[in-house]
NUKOL-362433 format. One record per residue (C-alpha): x, y, z. Coordinates in steps of 0.25 Angstrom, whole numbers, plus 5000, padded with zeros to 4 digits. Example, Ala and Ser with C-alpha at 12.3 -4.5 7.8 and 13.67 -1.06 7.14 Angstrom:
<rs>
504949825031505549965029
</rs>
This chain:
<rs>
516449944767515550064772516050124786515450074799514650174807515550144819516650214813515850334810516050454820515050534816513850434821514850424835514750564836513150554834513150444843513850534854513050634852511850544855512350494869512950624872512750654889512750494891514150504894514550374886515450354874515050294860516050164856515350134844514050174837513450114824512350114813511350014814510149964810509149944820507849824818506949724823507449624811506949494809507149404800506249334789506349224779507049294768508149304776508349444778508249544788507049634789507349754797505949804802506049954803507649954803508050084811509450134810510150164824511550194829512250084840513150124849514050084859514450174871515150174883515050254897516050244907516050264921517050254930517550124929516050074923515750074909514550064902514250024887512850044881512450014867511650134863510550134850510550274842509450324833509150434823508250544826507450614817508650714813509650604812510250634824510650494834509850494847509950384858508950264856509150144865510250134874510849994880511749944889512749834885512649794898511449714895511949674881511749514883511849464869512049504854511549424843511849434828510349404821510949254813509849294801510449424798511449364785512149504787512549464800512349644803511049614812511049574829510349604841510949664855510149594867510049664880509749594893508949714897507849744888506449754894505849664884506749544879505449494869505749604859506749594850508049664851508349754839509349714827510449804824510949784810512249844805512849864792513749764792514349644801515749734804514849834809514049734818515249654822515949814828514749844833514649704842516049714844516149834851514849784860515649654865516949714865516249834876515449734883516649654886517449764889516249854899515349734903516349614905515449534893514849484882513549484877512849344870513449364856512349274847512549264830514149314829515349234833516249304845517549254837517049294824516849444831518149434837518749394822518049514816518649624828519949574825519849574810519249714810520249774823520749884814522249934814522350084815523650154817523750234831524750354832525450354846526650424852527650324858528650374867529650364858529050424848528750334838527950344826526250304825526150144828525150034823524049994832522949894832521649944839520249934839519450054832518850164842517350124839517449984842518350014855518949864853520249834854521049704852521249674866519649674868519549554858518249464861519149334864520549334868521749304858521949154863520449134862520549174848521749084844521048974849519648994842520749004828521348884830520048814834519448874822520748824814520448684816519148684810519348774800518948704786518348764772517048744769517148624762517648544773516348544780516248404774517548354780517248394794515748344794516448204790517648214802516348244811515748114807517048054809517248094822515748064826515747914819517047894830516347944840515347854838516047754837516947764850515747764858515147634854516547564857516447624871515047584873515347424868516547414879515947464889514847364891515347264901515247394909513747404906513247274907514047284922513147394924511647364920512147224930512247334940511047404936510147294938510747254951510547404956509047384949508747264959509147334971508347444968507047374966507247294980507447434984506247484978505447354985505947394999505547514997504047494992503947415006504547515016503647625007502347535011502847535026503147675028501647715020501047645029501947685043501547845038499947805037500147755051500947885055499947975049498647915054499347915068499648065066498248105061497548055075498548115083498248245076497048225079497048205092497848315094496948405087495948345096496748385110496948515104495548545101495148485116495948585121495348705115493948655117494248645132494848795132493848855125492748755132493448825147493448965139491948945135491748905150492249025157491549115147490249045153490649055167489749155174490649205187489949175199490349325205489749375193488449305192488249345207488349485203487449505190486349405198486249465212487349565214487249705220487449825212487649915224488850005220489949915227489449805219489749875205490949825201490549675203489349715194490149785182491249655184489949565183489449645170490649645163490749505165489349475160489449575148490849505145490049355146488949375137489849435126490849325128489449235124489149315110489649265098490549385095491549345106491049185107491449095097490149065090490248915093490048915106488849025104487848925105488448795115487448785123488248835137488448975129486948975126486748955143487849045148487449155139485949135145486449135157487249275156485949325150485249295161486349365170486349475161484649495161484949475177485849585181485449695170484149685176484749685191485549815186484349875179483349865191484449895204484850035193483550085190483250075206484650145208484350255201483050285206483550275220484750385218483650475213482750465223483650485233484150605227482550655225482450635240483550705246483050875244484350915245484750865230483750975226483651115225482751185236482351325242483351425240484351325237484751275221485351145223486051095209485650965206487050875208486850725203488250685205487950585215486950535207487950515195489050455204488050345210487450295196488950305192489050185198488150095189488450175175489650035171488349945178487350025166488549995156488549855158487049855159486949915144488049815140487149715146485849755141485649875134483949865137484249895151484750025151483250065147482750055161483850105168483950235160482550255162482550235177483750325178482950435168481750415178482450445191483450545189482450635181481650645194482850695199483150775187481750845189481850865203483150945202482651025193481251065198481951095210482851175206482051255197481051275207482251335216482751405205481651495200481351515217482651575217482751655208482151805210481751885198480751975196479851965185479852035173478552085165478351995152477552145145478652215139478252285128476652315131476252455132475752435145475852555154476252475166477452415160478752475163480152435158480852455173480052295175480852245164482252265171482052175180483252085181482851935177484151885176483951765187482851715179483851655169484951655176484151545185483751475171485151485166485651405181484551295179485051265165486451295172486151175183485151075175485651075161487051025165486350935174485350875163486550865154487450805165486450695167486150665153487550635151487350565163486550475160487050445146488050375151487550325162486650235156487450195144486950305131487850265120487850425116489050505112489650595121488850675129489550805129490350865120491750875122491851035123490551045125489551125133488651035140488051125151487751255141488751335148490451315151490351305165490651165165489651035168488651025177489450965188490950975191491150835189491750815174491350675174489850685178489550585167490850495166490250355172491550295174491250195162491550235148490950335141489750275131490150345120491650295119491350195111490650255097489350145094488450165083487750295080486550215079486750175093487150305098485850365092484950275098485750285112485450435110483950425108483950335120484750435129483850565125482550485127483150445142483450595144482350625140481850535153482850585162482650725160481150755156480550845164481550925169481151015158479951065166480951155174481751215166480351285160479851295172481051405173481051465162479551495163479851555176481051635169479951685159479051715168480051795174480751865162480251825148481351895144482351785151481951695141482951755133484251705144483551565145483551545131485151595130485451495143484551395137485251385123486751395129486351275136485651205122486851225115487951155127487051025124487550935115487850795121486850705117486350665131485850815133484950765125483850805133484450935136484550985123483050965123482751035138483651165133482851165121481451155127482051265135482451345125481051335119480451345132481051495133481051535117479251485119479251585131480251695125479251685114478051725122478651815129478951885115477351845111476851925123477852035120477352035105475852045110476252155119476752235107475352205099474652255110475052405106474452375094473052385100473152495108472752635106473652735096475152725099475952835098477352855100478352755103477652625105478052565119478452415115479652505107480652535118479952415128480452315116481852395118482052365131481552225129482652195119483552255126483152165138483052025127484552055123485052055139484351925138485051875126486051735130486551655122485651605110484451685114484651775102483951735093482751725104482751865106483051895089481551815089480951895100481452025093481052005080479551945086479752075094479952185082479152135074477852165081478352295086478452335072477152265067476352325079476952485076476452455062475252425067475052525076475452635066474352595056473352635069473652785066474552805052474352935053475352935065475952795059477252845054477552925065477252815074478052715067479452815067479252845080479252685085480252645075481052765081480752705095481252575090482552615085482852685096482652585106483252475101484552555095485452465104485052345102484952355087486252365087486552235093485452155089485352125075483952075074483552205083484352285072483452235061482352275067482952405070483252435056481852385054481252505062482252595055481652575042480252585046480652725055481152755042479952745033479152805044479952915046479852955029478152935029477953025041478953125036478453125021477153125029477453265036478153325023477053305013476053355026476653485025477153495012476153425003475753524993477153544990477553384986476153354981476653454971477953364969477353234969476353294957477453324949478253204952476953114946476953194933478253184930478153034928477153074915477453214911478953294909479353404918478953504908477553474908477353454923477053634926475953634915475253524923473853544933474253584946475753564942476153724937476953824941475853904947475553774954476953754961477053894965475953884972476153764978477453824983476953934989475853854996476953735001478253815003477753935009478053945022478853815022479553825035478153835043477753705034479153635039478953685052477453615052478153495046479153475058477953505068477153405063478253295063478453355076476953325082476753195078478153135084478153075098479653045099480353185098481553125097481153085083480853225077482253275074482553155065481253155059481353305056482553295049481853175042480853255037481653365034482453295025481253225019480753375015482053425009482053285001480553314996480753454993482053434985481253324977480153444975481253554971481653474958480553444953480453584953481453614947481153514938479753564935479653714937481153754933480753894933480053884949480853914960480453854975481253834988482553764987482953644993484053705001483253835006482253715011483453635018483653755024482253785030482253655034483753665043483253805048482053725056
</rs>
């Protein structure tokens, strides 16, 4: 017989190797044949794809614990074992030898723990039944020995395993050393591999006795299959028959039974018979029961539901109630200021009443009994009755607070005495009714229309009476003396001394009537907003500016405008509604404050008739103040500043109109010579614009200038085209005058620095055409020359140029003798002449350098093409020249 594979060490070693690092120990590894085998009619075993593996059996211990695993080896592609599957035998629940495999070699291991018990389990096919018998062996021998049991073992008898382990327990001498020396011994053991020994048998040595002798009885040859089939009829034919002798004496017993059966049969249908009876009797007792049960239900249900109507019938009713205290008051009461408190009480009550009554907060069953339909006509009534009451008794209020405040002169400014207008009283008194107007609005939102309207109506008269008197005291008060408006005519009898006079009380008094109204306007915007219920957001900005300057509000007290009630804006509505509220509180401001308007002008005309140039201040003042409003109940301030604002800038305007037509006028008078005198008048007016300057007002003054400039220039051009024979010098000489003058404040206004620049450039040009002027005057023969020569260079070459007409030799040497003879007297006639025609000495040093340099640059230009020309011709050089003209 072949070796088994268990036996051979070099696939344990393999095996080894495979699993080395795991830490467990092989037992016993073999070749097998791995498939998905079924078998087919022919009887024999088709092997689908049969793969050879190695199993084996390995151990791993720890501490007291071990484990034993069944692990399935494969071949690489070099031949070489690698692990492949890897199972515990701890889930081992069965082992079946397949019963259509005539070899017997083929059988399945089940695991308990497979994720999918619908597929087949493989086949292991060994080479022969020894080699299956060792390999199932050693799994039931370590499975009892580590796990405590046995798996299902299906297709192979226990006994008959049992049998084939003793018969093939080899006998091996063992060498040991006995204590006494003795020589080797004989033992009996189990082969390493298998790790089996004889004491590790699958049943015990009396068990196996037993199943010998049991086995020993029936033992027979197969031919006595016969005899045993007839001792089994035997036996079954006396069995038989011992059973109908017992039946045949036993039945005196059972006809004593069936007598007692029958008996017991007769009782029971008496039974049944009572029964059917008392059943009847108790059907119809629980009929009776329940129909009793089903009115009483009722008739609690019904005292139930009486209850509940009379407590929501005693709700209803008090809901209805109108207290008599109450009706008193919203019918006939007072609303004198004593009486308040009863009238708010009264108001909430009737507010709370008719919501009560809408379906919202009243169950929609009772919205149309005819008692809600009278009560909430009734309330109506009340309602229409007091809102109207409240409406007439506040529209008189109001007018009454404000006459008698128009009759009492004291409230106003007078002769030699400002008097700032203090409505603190007035606020504390309408105070009083601002939760009355709250619960109006609630009430009926229409009536506010009236009331606002009669509250616009009377305090604007109070409004306008302030202010007339104020600014009438204002402008009485306040000394000035009046500055000229002619500032920059060449009138003989205009003198600058009458435009230093100090102005400064004129906008200093505009500046305190914006200092006392516009916190007072603003004040009573506010005011009124919440007073008579705007549903606007908040009317001051936190952080905010309200007054145009930081000093604070208009009055010490911080809550000028806190009625007491909560604020309107506390709850955010709609911005739909807060738009319309909006438009509805400018259009009332626009009543409560029109024609105050007429007084503000009125000062600033008289601040303009004063000192136009105060318009520049007003505008500052004015715009610091624009840009503090942002609330929107300074609605209507925002509009008054601006008007303002316009109102100056129209004025500003025409004063800078007039001051244009001044400047034209030079225009049509006789020749000018010299400096123009609008150039240092517009000087010291700049200088006098930018003293003005506050604030915002730059731009103003940037617009003036510009307007300014561009005439001056337009009318020295204009002027200079009267006598161009004289224009250039003109022109440098005002361009001069221009720089000089406004030096300074070039330097610090940028859009007066432009212009500066401006005039530099056109002093500039000036400067070259006179100068050029001058130079070819005295020496024109000599650069007439140069230019000829010049022209024919752009057609001819140098070479040709001395044999032309006019051009030779003979020509320039003449021409030298005729130019540059005597050429200091000729300089000296140059610098006389640029000398005669200047009226600002102060300009002839720079101009002289100008024109010295102008020469030099002209004659060099001459010089080379001299050189060029007439190689062989020698003339003055350009240093001995520079050096004539340094020695004059």
């Amino acid at each position: 017989m072949a070796k088994s594979s268990a036996d051979d060490e070099e696939l344990r070693r393999a095996c080894e190797a495979a699993i080395e690092g795991t830490k467990q120990k092989i037992v016993l590894s073999i070749r097998v044949a791995k498939s998905q085998g079924i078998w087919g009619k022919s009887g024999k075993l088709g092997r689908h794809m049969a793969k050879p593996r190695v199993l084996a059996l390995s151990t791993k211990s720890k501490g007291q614990r071990t484990k034993a695993f069944l692990r399935v080896l494969k071949y690489s592609n070099g031949g070489v074992l690698e692990p492949a599957k890897l199972y515990k035998l701890k889930h081992l629940s069965k082992v079946e030898v397949i019963a259509n495999d005539p070899s017997g070699c083929t059988f399945t291991l089940g695991f308990d723990n497979l994720r999918s018990q619908s597929v087949a389990p493989p086949q292991w096919t060994m080479r022969n039944v020894d080699d299956r018998n060792r390999l199932l062996f050693c799994i039931l021998n370590i499975c009892k020995d580590v796990l405590g049991r046995l798996p299902k073992v299906v297709g192979i008898d226990v006994v008959e395993m049992a049998l084939w382990a003793k018969e093939n327990t080899p006998t091996v001498p063992k060498q040991t050393n006995q204590q006494d020396g003795g020589g080797p011994v004989e033992a009996t053991v189990t082969e390493s591999d298998l790790k089996v020994s004889v004491e590790r048998e699958l049943v015990s040595q009396a068990e196996e006795e037993d199943m010998e002798a049991l086995l020993g009885t029936y033992v027979m040859g197969i031919g006595e299959a016969e005899a045993f089939s007839e001792r089994l009829k035997r036996e079954l034919l006396a069995l038989e028959a011992a059973n109908v002798h017992a039946i045949l004496e036993s039945e005196p017993l059972v006809e004593e039974v069936l007598q007692g059966l029958e008996a017991a049969t007769n009782c029971v249908d008496d039974m049944d018979e009572w029964l059917g009876i008392f059943n009847v009797k108790l059907r119809h007792m629980r009929e009776d029961i329940e129909s009793i049960e089903t009115r009483n239900n009722k008739l609690e249900m019904q005292s139930v539901n009486n209850v509940s109507l009379i407590e929501e019938l005693d709700k209803l009713l008090e809901r209805l109630r109108v207290p008599s205290q109450y009706a008193s008051c919203l019918t006939g009461g007072s609303f004198d200021e004593e009486r308040m408190l009863q009238n708010i009480e009264a108001c909430e009550w009737l507010t709370g009443a008719l919501r009560g009554l809408q379906v919202p907060n009243l169950d929609p069953i009772y919205a149309n009994m005819c008692a809600v339909k009278e009560k909430r006509t009734e309330l109506d009534k009340l309602k229409t009755t007091f809102v109207r009451r409240a409406s007439e008794f506040l529209r008189n209020y109001f007018a009454s607070l404000v006459d008698f405040m128009i009759s009492d002169k004291s409230y106003f400014s007078q002769r030699g005495q400002l008097k700032r207008p203090d409505h603190a009283d007035l606020r504390y008194k309408c105070r009083t009714y601002a939760r009355l107007l709250q619960h109006l609005k609630s009430l009926d939102k229409n009536c506010l229309g009236p009331l606002r309207k009669a509250y616009c109506s009377s305090l604007n008269l109070l409004l306008r009476r302030e202010a007339r008197e104020f600014a009438n005291e204002l402008r009485a008060s306040t000394k000035a003396s009046r500055n000229p408006t002619v500032w920059l005519e060449a009138s003989p009898g205009s003198s600058q001394s009458a435009h230093n006079t100090d102005t400064s009380s004129v906008s200093e008094a505009y500046a305190k009537m914006l200092t006392i109204f516009i916190p007072l306007l603003v004040d009573e915007s506010s005011f009124f907003a919440h007073f008579l219920c705007f549903e606007v957001p908040a009317l001051v900005p936190p952080g905010g500016v309200a007054n145009g300057n930081k000093g604070g509000n208009y009055n010490d007290d911080d809550d000028d405008d806190d009625l007491g009630i909560m604020d309107i804006d506390e709850n955010d509505g709609k911005a739909g509604k807060n738009s319309a509220d909006l438009a509805a509180l400018n259009e009332s401001l626009q009543d409560l404050l029109d024609g105050i308007q007429d007084d503000f002008y009125a000062v600033v005309d008289w601040a303009y008739k004063i000192d136009p140039l105060r318009c520049i201040s007003m505008h500052g003042i004015t715009e610091r103040y624009l840009s503090g409003q942002k609330a929107d109940a300074a609605g209507f301030v925002r509009l008054l500043l601006g008007d303002l604002e316009s109102k100056i800038s129209v004025q500003f305007s025409r004063f800078v109109d007039e001051a244009c037509h001044q400047i034209e006028r030079n225009e049509r008078n006789v020749r000018q010579t010299g400096v123009l005198s609008y150039i240092p008048r517009f000087a010291t007016l700049a200088t006098r614009m930018e003293q003005y300057i506050q604030g915002q007002s730059r731009d103003l003054v940037d617009q003036a200038y510009t307007k300014f400039v561009s005439i001056m220039f337009v009318t020295l051009e204009k002027i200079a085209q009267t006598d161009p024979k004289y224009a250039d010098v003109f022109l440098l000489e005002n361009y001069a005058a221009f720089q000089n003058s406004l030096y300074d404040l070039a330097n610090v206004v940028p859009t007066l620095a432009k212009f500066y620049h401006q005039a530099s450039e056109a002093y500039e040009q000036a400067c070259t055409r006179h100068i050029s002027m001058i130079i070819f005057y005295q020496f024109e023969k000599l650069f007439q020359f140069a230019r000829k020569i010049e022209d024919l260079m752009y057609t001819i070459t140098p070479e040709e140029i001395p044999f032309q007409l006019g051009l030779s030799k003979m020509d320039l040497r003449k021409m030298l003798k005729s130019s540059l003879s005597g050429v200091d007297k000729s300089i000296s006639a140059m610098y006389k002449r640029l000398q005669k025609n200047l009226t600002s000495e102060e300009l002839l040093p720079s101009l002289w350098d100008k024109c010295k340099k102008e020469f030099l640059d002209k004659y060099e230009s001459f010089a080379q093409l001299v050189a060029k020309i007439y190689p062989n011709e020698s003339i003055p050089s350009v240093s001995e020249m520079r050096e004539l003209l340094a020695s004059m």
